[in-house]
Residue, then its C-alpha position, 0 to 999 in steps of 0.5 A: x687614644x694614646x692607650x690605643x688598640x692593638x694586641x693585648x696591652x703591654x705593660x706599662x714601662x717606667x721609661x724609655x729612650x728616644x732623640x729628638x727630631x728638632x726643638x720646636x715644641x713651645x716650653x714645657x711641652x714634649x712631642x713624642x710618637x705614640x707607641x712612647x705614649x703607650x708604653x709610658x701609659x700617659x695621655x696627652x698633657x700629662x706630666x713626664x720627666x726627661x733626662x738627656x742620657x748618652x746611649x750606647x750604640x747598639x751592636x744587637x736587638x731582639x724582636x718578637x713579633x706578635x703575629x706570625x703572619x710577618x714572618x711569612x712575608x717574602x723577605x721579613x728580615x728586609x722589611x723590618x730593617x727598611x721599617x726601623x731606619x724611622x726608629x732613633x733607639x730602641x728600649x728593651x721591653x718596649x712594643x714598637x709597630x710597623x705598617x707593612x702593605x696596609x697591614x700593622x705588625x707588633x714587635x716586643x723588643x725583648x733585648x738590647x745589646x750596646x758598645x760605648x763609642x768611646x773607644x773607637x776600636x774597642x768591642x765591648x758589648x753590654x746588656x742594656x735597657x736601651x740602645x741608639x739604633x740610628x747611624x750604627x749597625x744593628x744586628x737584628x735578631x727575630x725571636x719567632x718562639x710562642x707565635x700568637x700566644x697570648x701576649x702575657x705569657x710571652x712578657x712573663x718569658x722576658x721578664x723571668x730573664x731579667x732577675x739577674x739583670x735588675x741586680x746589675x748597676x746600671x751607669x747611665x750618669x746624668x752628662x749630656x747626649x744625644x738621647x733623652x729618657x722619659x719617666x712617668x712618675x708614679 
């Protein structure tokens, strides 16, 4: 089931970001893994709109893991950096998983930090709601605060953040990248 089980049920997003692996789905179809089919809450066959989008490369991203048990793990840290080379970007306020030693761990990404490549020496961090993860150093941050408390209470936390960055234009633009972003229409 692509609504699937697992700790509580996040929100549904609107969209979300990653790259394609090859192009070999027959025309009009569109494989993608199915934590993506979760968060857009569509079931197989359902209609979604792609738009290829030029992501920042991501400079930082913070996970909130869902069950305190990761964070007593020997070297979590190393874990989840092991875990997170198969994930090609990340989108904020996505819920992404990772099985470790025969065990699923939940993580909300509660933030995204991106630099345009643009500018091969300039730093310039921005806010976003997604960034590329793959070939870029990625700074993690763990937001190991409210551990096991229901998963509700945490998206009301992230989201009570976000007032001043829905205010924000966000500039995208429609050129060509390397990064597709999936809209579910209403």
């Amino acid at each position: 089931d692509p609504r699937g089980p697992g700790v509580g049920v996040p929100p549904r997003l609107a969209k979300v970001f990653c790259s394609p692996l090859d192009f070999r789905a027959p025309e009009n179809f569109v494989f993608v893994p199915l934590w993506m089919l979760r968060a857009l809450r569509v079931a197989p066959y359902d209609v979604c709109f792609l738009t290829w989008v030029k992501l920042n490369d991501g400079v930082t991203i913070e996970l909130q893991p869902h069950q305190d048990a990761f964070l007593r793990l020997a070297n979590p840290r190393s874990v989840l950096e092991n875990e997170l080379k198969f994930y090609s970007s990340a989108t904020r306020l996505s819920t992404i998983s990772l099985v470790y030693d025969g065990a699923q761990y939940d993580f909300d990404v509660t933030d995204c930090v991106g630099r345009d490549g643009a500018e091969r020496d300039a730093y310039n961090p921005e806010r976003c709601d997604g960034v590329a993860i793959q070939d870029a150093d990625v700074s993690l941050e763990l937001a190991a605060v409210g551990l096991d408390a229901p998963l509700k209470k945490r998206r009301a936390r992230a989201d009570g953040d976000e007032e001043g960055a829905d205010a924000e234009e966000d500039d995208d633009g429609a050129e060509d990248g390397e990064e597709a972003s999936a809209d579910h229409p209403e």
